[in-house]
VEXFIZA-449114 format. One line per field, with one value per residue (C-alpha): chain; x, y, z. Coordinates in Angstrom, 2 decimals, decimal comma. Layout:
N
chain c(A  ...) $
u c(X  ...) $
v c(Y  ...) $
w c(Z  ...) $
This chain:
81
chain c(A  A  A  A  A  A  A  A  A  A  A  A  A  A  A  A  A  A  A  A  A  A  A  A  A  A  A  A  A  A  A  A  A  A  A  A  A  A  A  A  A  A  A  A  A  A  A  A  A  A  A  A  A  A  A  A  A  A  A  A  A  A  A  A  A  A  A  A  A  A  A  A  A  A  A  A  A  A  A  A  A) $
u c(-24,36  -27,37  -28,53  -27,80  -27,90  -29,79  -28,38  -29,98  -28,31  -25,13  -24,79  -25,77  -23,67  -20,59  -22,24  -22,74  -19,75  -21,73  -19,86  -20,54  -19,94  -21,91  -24,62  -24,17  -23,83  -27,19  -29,43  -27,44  -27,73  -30,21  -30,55  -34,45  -36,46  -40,12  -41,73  -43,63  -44,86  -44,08  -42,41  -40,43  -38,23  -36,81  -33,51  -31,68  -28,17  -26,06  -23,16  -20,31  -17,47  -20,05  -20,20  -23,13  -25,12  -28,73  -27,87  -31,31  -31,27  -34,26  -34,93  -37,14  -36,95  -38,84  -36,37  -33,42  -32,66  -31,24  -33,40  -31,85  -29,78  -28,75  -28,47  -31,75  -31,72  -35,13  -34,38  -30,82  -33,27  -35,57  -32,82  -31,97  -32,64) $
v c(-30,70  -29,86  -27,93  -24,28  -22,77  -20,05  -17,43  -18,64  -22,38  -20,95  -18,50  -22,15  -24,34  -21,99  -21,23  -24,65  -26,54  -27,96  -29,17  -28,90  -32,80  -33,91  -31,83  -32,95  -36,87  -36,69  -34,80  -37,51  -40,80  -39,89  -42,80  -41,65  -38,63  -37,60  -35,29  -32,91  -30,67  -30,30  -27,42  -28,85  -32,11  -33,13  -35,26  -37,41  -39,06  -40,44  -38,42  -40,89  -38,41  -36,14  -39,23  -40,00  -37,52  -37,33  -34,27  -32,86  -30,88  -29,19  -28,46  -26,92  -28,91  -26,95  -24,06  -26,34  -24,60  -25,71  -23,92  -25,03  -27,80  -28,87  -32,07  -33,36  -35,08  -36,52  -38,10  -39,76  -41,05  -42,72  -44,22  -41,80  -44,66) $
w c(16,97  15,22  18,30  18,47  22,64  23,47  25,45  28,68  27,72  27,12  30,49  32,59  31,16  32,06  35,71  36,26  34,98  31,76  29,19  25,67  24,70  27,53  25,85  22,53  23,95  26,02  22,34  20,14  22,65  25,48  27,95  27,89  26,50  26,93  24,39  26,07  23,42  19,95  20,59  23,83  24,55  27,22  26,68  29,80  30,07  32,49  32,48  34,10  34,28  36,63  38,60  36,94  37,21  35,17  32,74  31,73  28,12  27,15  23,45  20,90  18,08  15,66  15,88  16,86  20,36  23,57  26,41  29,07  30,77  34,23  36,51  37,29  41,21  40,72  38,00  38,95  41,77  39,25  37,84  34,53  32,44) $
């Protein structure tokens, strides 16, 4: 992954049961992303073996960071796709 975690990324992936390939699968084939910033993007996947669950990544990708990441309700309402 091209993607390095911050700290903050790293300590919520292991509180919340994240794991690393479903991270790597939603940056390399997100079912949608929105750039909100040029600084900020926000990447979404299905996750199937989370019983499809919208995984959420957010990333700098001037600096090549994972902020954050989590499962995003509103958006497995709106479909994740």
């Amino acid at each position: 992954m091209k993607y390095k975690l911050t700290q903050h990324a790293y300590d919520v992936i292991t509180s919340r049961e994240i794991h690393l390939q479903w991270i790597e699968l939603t940056v390399d084939n997100a079912d949608m992303y929105v750039v909100v910033s040029e600084i900020e993007v926000h990447f979404f996947k299905s996750i199937e073996e989370a019983s499809n669950k919208c995984l959420k990544v957010v990333a700098n990708p001037t600096n090549l960071k994972i902020i954050t990441t989590y499962f995003d309700r509103d958006m497995r309402k709106k479909g994740c796709k």
